[in-house]
C-alpha positions, 0 to 999 in steps of 0.5 A, spaced: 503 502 493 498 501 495 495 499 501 491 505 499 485 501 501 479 504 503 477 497 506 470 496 504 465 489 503 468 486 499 464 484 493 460 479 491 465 478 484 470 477 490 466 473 494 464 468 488 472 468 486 474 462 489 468 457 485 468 462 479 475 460 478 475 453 480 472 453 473 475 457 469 483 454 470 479 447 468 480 450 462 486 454 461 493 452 458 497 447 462 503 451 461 502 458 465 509 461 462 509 467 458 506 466 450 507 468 444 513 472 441 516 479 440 517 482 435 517 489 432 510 488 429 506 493 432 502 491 438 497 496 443 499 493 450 494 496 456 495 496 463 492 497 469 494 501 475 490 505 481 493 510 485 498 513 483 504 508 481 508 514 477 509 511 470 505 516 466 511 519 464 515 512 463 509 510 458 511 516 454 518 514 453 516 506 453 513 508 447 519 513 444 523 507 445 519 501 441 515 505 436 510 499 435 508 499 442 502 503 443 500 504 451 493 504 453 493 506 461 487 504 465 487 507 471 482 505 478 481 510 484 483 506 488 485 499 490 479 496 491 475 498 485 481 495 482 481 489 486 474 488 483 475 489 477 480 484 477 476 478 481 471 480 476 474 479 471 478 473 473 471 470 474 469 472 467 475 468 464 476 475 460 477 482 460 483 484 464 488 489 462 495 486 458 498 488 465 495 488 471 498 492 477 495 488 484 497 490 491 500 486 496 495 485 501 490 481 496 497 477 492 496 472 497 489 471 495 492 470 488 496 465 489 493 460 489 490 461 482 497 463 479 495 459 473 491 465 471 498 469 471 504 468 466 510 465 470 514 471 469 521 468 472 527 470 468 535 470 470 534 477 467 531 479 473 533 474 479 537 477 484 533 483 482 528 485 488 529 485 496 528 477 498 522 478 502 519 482 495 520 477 490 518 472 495 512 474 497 509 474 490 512 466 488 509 459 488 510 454 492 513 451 485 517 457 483 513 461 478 514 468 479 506 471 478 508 479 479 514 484 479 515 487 484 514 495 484 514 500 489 515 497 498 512 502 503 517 504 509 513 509 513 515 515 516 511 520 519 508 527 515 506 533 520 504 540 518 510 543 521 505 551 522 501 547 525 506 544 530 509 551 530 502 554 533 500 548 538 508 550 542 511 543 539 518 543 537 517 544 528 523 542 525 524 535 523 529 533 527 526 535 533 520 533 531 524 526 530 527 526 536 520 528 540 517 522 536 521 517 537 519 510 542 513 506 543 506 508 540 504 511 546 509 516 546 506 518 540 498 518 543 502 522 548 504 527 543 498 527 540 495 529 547 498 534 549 498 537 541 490 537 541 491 540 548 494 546 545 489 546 538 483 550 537 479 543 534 486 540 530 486 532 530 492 530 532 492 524 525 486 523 520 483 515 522 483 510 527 484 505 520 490 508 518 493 508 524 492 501 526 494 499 520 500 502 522 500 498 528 499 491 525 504 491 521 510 490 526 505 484 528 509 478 525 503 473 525 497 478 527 491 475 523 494 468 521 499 462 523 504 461 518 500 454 516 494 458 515 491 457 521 487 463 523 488 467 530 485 473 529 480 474 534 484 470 539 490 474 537 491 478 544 496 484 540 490 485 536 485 485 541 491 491 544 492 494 538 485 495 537 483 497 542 488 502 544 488 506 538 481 506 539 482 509 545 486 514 542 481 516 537 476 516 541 476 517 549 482 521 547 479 525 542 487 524 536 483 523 531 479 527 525 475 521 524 475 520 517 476 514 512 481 514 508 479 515 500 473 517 502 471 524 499 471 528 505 478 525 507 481 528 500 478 535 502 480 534 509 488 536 507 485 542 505 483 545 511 487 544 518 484 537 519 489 534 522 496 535 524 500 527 522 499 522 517 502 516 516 507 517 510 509 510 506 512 514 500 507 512 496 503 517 501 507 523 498 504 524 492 498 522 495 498 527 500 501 533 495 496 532 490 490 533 495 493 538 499 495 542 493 497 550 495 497 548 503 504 550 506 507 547 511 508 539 511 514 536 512 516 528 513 520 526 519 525 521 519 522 517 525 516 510 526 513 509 532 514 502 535 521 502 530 520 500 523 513 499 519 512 496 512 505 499 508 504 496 502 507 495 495 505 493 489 506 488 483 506 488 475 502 482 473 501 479 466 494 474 466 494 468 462 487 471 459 491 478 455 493 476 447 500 479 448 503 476 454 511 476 451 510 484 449 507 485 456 511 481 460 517 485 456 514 492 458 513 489 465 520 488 466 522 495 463 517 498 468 520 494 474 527 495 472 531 500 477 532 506 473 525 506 471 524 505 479 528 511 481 523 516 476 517 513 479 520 515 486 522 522 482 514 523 480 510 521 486 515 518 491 513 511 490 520 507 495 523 502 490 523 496 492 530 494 487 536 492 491 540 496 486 536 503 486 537 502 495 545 504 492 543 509 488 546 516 489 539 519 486 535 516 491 539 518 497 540 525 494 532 526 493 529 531 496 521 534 495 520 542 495 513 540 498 516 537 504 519 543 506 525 540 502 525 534 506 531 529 503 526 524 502 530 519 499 536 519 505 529 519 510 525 512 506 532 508 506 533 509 514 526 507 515 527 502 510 533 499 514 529 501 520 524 495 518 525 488 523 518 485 522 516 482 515 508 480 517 506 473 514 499 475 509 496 469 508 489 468 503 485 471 509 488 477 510 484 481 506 479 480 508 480 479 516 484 486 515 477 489 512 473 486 517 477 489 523 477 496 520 470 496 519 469 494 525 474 501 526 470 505 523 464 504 525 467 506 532 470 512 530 468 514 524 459 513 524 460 512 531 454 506 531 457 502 536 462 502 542 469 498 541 466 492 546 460 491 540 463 492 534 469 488 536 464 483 537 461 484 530 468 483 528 468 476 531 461 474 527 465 476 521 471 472 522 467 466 523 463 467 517 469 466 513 
């Protein structure tokens, strides 16, 4: 899930995090396995979410399954707030949620402090994830620091009517057919959309499309050795300034940042016409848009494939129940549960064996005009051929490159050559 980030400063507890646990690791068990035993006395395990993970009813029969299990859910708005949440409490040496879910773009931050987190790895879930999943939130030892959840194949959302009305083809074939090629082609149809439409935005910001962009970039920010390329990195120099180019000089885009109140209140007015959909978007985008018609999802990407997000379940060496809390993670994590997930609010699994599920290729969303959204995010599952390397400084490069961003589009203080300038200072500051 996601992504779902709002790319704000990062916090003081964040920007403290490194010395903070420097210290407090000095302290912890040698032994970053799971501690403790199950058993059937009765235990209260909480866990921390944000967004929207589509477990509040799997929480329920979670419980009808293990009457001594009580679940405390602690939901953040969004993943920053539950990022700093996390480094501040980290930092602190208490305080975090028996489970706390965390977001791939900040996981190769916490690798580096797995001490802080239970070793969950078990032949019980090998061969459980898709390779690249399971990877990714494994040490360089072997420990495995999270489960994996949902993954984020993207397709595009489009307001059908609004299509309709602007003279461009509506149904989703066609819509696909239209779509399909390279990024320009899809400023192109931008173009001509804005060109017929009385003050509709043809997608919502520059950030969320260039995190669209970036993530077909295989090396965008870092070498796989760590070394940074960032600023000197002519694709990110490209993307940025064409996709500001686009929102901008070309007039595609609603200028809103996502999260951001006035982004939430946007999906229930005609703002703008196209949004990058990750599954986890569908949920996202039903709930803001509550009572609007006419959306739909097409099964197309510009550029071909993009991945955008995901999240993992971790247990912290910090909790008192980490055996109970690593057997409730992995139930959570398990295909079947994973389908349900995706049935509520549309999160892809990222399980090798709910891909083969016929009721995940068989699901549709009556929000969606009826879309069948399971057979559309396995295409476009399939249709991902780049696996971007996230190194420790993604995060907080990719912040400062969508900072610079907004600042362009959204409050307009700058030109893309100063903020692009002001992005470089940042870069070298870190």
């Amino acid at each position: 899930m996601n992504p779902r980030t709002r790319f704000i400063t990062l916090s003081a507890a964040a920007a403290s995090l490194v010395l903070a646990l420097s210290a407090c690791s000095s302290g912890a068990s040698e032994n970053s396995g799971v501690e403790g035993e199950t058993g059937a006395e009765d235990v209260t395990l909480s866990i921390g979410t944000f967004n929207e993970f589509g477990y509040e009813d799997l929480f329920s029969e979670y419980e009808e399954l293990n009457p001594n299990v009580t679940i405390e859910h602690k939901k953040a708005a969004t993943s920053d707030e539950a990022r700093d949440n996390l480094t501040t409490r980290l930092a602190a040496g208490s305080g975090l949620s028996d489970i706390e879910g965390i977001e791939m773009d900040w996981l190769p931050e916490l690798l580096e402090y797995s001490d802080q987190f239970a070793d969950l790895a078990d032949p019980a879930v090998e061969g459980r994830w898709l390779d690249w999943k399971s990877a990714a939130a494994t040490t360089e030892d072997g420990a495995l620091i999270g489960y994996g959840t949902d993954a984020g194949p993207q397709g595009v959302c489009y307001r059908a009517d609004l299509f309709e009305a602007a003279g461009l083809p509506s149904d989703r074939e066609a819509v696909a057919e239209m779509l399909e090629g390279d990024w320009q082609n899809y400023f192109d149809a931008g173009k001509e959309f804005v060109a017929a439409s009385d003050g509709v935005a043809w997608f919502d910001s520059a950030g969320a499309t260039y995190q669209g962009m970036i993530n077909q970039v295989e090396n965008a920010y870092e070498e796989n050795d760590g070394t940074v390329i960032a600023t000197e990195n002519p694709e990110v120099k490209d993307i940025y300034e064409q996709v500001l180019q686009a929102s901008v000089e070309d007039g595609l885009s609603a200028h809103l940042t996502q999260w951001e109140p006035d982004w939430v209140a946007s999906f229930q007015s005609d703002a703008f016409a196209t949004k990058l959909c990750p599954g986890w978007m569908l949920g996202i985008i039903e709930g803001n848009a509550e009572g609007v018609e006419g959306w739909d999802i097409a099964d197309v990407f510009p550029g071909g494939g993009g991945n955008w997000g995901g999240s993992y379940l971790t247990v912290p060496t910090q909790g008192a129940h980490q055996a109970e809390a690593k057997k409730f993670a992995e139930w959570l994590t398990a295909p079947e549960q994973q389908i349900k997930a995706f049935e509520s609010k549309g999160n892809f699994p990222s399980q090798v064996e709910a891909l083969e599920s016929e009721t995940l290729l068989s699901q549709t969303d009556p929000f969606f005009n009826d879309a069948p959204t399971g057979e559309i995010l396995v295409d476009r599952a399939n249709a991902i051929e780049v696996r971007p390397f996230k190194g420790p400084k993604y995060f907080p490069i990719n912040t400062a490159l969508q900072q610079a961003l907004t600042r362009v589009d959204v409050n307009q203080t700058d030109d893309a050559d100063s903020s692009w300038e002001k992005f470089v200072t940042a870069v070298g500051a870190l």
